[in-house]
C-alpha positions as CSV (number, residue, x, y, z in Angstrom):
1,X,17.0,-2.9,-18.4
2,X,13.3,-2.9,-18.7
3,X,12.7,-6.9,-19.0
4,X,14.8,-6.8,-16.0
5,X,12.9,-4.5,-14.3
6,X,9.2,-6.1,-15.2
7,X,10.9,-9.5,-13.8
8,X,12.2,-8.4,-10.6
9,X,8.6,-6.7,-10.4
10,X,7.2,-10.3,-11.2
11,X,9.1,-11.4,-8.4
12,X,8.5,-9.3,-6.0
13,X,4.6,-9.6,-6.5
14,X,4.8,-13.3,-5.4
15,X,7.1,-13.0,-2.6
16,X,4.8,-10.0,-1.5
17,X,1.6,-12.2,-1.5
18,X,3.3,-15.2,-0.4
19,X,4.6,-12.8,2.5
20,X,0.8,-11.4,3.5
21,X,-1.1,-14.8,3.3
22,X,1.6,-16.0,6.0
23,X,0.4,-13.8,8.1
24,X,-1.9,-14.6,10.7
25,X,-5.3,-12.3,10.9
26,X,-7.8,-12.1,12.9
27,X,-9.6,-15.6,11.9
28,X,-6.1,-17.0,11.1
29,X,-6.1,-17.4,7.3
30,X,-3.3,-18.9,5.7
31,X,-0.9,-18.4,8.4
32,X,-2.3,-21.7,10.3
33,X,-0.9,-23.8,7.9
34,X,2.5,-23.4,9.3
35,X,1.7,-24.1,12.8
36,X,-0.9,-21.2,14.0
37,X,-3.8,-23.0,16.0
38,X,-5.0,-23.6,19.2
39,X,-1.8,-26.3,19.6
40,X,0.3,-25.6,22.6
41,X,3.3,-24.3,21.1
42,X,1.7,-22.4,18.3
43,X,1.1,-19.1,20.5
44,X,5.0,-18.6,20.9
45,X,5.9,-19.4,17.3
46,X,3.4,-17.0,16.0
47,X,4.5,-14.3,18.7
48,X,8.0,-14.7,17.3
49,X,7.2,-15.1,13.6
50,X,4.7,-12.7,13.0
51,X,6.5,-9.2,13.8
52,X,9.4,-10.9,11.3
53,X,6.6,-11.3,8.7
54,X,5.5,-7.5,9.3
55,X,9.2,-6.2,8.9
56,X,9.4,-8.6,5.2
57,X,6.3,-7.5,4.2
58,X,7.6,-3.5,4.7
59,X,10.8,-4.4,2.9
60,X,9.4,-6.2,0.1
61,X,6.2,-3.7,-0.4
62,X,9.1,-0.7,-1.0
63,X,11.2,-2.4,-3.2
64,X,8.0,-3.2,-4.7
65,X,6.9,0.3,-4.9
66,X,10.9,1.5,-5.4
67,X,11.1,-1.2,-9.0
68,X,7.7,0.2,-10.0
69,X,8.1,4.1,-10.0
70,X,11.4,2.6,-11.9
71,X,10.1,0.9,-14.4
72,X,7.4,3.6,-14.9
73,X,10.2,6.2,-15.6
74,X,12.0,4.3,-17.7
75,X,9.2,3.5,-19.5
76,X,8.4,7.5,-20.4
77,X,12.0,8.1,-20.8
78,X,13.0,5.6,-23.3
79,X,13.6,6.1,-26.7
């Protein structure tokens, strides 16, 4: 249960950071690799796809949160 745990913890670390450099920041970061710019189209995409990255990156951070105070209970309660 505890290997388990520490791999869906893993997991959810790189989806998490995977998740945030999507984003697009204030100077645009990572997030104008798929499509963010000063390209025509780019403004509506990142209008659409950037309150869907917000809501993932809520999700994921408390199942993140959710599997660690998990794994840190199970840790002091195992024999």
């Amino acid at each position: 249960m505890l290997t388990a745990g520490e791999i869906v913890l893993v997991i959810l670390s790189i989806l998490l950071i995977a998740v945030v450099l999507l984003q697009s920041g204030r100077s645009g970061g990572l997030g104008a690799i798929t499509g963010g710019g000063n390209e025509v189209g780019a403004s509506r995409r990142n209008r659409g796809t950037d309150p869907m990255l917000a809501r993932i990156t809520s999700v994921v951070g408390l199942a993140f949160y959710a599997v660690g105070i998990t794994i840190a209970w199970l840790v002091t309660h195992h024999p």
